[in-house]
Structure formats: structure tokens, C-alpha cells
C-alpha positions as a Python dict, from the first residue, in 0.01 Angstrom:
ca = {
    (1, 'X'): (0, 0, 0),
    (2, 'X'): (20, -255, 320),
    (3, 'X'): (-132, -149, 647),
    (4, 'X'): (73, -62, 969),
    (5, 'X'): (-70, -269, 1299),
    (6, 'X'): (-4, 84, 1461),
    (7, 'X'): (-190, 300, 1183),
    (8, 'X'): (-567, 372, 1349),
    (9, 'X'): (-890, 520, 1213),
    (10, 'X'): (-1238, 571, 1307),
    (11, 'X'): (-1360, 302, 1002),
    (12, 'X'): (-1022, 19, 1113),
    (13, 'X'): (-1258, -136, 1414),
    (14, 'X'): (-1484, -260, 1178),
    (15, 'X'): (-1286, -271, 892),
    (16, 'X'): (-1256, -582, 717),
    (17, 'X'): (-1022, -579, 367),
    (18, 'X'): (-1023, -827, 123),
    (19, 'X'): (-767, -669, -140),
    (20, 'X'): (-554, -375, -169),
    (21, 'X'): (-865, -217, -390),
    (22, 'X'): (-1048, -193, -66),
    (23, 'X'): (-801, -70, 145),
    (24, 'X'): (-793, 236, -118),
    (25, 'X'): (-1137, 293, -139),
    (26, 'X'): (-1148, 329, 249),
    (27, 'X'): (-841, 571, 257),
    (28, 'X'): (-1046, 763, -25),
    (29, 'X'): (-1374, 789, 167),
    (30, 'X'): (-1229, 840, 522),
    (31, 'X'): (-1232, 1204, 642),
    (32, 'X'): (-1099, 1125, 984),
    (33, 'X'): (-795, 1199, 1184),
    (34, 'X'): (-544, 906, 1166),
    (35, 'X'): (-369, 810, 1492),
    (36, 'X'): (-68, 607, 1599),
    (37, 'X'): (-143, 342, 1895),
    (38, 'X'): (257, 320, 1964),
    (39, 'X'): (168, 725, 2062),
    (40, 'X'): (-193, 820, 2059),
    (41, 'X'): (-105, 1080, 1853),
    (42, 'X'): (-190, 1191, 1499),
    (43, 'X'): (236, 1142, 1461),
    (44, 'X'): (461, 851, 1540),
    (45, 'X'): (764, 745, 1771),
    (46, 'X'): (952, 918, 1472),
    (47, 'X'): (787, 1246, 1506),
    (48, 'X'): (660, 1184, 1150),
    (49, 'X'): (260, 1233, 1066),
    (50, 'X'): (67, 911, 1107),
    (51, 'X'): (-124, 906, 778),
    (52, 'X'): (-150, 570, 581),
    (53, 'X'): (102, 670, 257),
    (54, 'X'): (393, 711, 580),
    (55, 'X'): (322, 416, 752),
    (56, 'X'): (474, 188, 520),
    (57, 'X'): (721, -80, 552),
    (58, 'X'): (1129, 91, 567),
    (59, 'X'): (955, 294, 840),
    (60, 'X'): (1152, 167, 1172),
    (61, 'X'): (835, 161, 1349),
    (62, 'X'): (620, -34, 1074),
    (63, 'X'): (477, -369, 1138),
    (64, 'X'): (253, -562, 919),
    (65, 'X'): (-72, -580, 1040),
    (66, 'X'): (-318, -882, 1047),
    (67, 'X'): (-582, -689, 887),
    (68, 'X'): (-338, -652, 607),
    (69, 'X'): (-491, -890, 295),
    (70, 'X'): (-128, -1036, 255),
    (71, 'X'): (-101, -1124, 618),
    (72, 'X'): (-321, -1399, 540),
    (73, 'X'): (-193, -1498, 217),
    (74, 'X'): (-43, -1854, 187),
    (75, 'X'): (275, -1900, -35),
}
């Protein structure tokens, strides 16, 4: 599962995520309302919902984010 730069939560300001198993325990214990920054809406410039398992890459509006733990891997 990668992380949309778009994709917001209560818990993503402070967020920090080492590995893809912590991005999935965060999605598991977060009760809040997901948002989309592009709209500041709980739905995207698509019209679609704004929940982490649809903002994921083929999405047109889908960009990596830095938070992402691949965004700092080094080939």
C-alpha cells in the first residue's frame, strides 16, 4: 500500500512510517475521517472517496508522498 501526498488524517502530522507494517497498523487504529488536500474534502478531484485503499498509484491524481517508506529508499 504506498501513501498519496494528497491523502490526510488526523494521526499523518505526526506520523512518522518506517515500513509498510506501520503504515497498516495506523490505517487499522485510525477512526478518523480521511481528507483530500487537492479538495478539502473527504473525496477527490475524481469525485471518488478519499480513503487510503483508493488513493493508490493508477489514480490520475496520485502522487507519491515523502512520508512514503520507499520515497526514501536508495536503489
Amino acid at each position: 500500500m504506498r501513501l498519496c501526498r494528497y491523502l490526510r488524517w488526523k494521526s499523518w502530522y505526526t506520523a512518522s512510517f518506517p515500513d509498510d507494517a506501520s503504515i497498516r497498523a495506523a490505517f487499522e487504529l485510525n477512526d478518523a475521517q480521511y481528507s483530500c488536500l487537492k479538495t478539502c474534502q473527504p473525496w477527490g478531484p475524481d469525485d471518488h472517496a478519499s480513503v487510503p485503499e483508493n488513493c493508490q498509484p493508477g489514480r490520475g491524481c496520485f502522487v507519491l508522498s515523502p512520508k512514503d517508506p520507499t520515497s526514501r529508499r536508495v536503489s
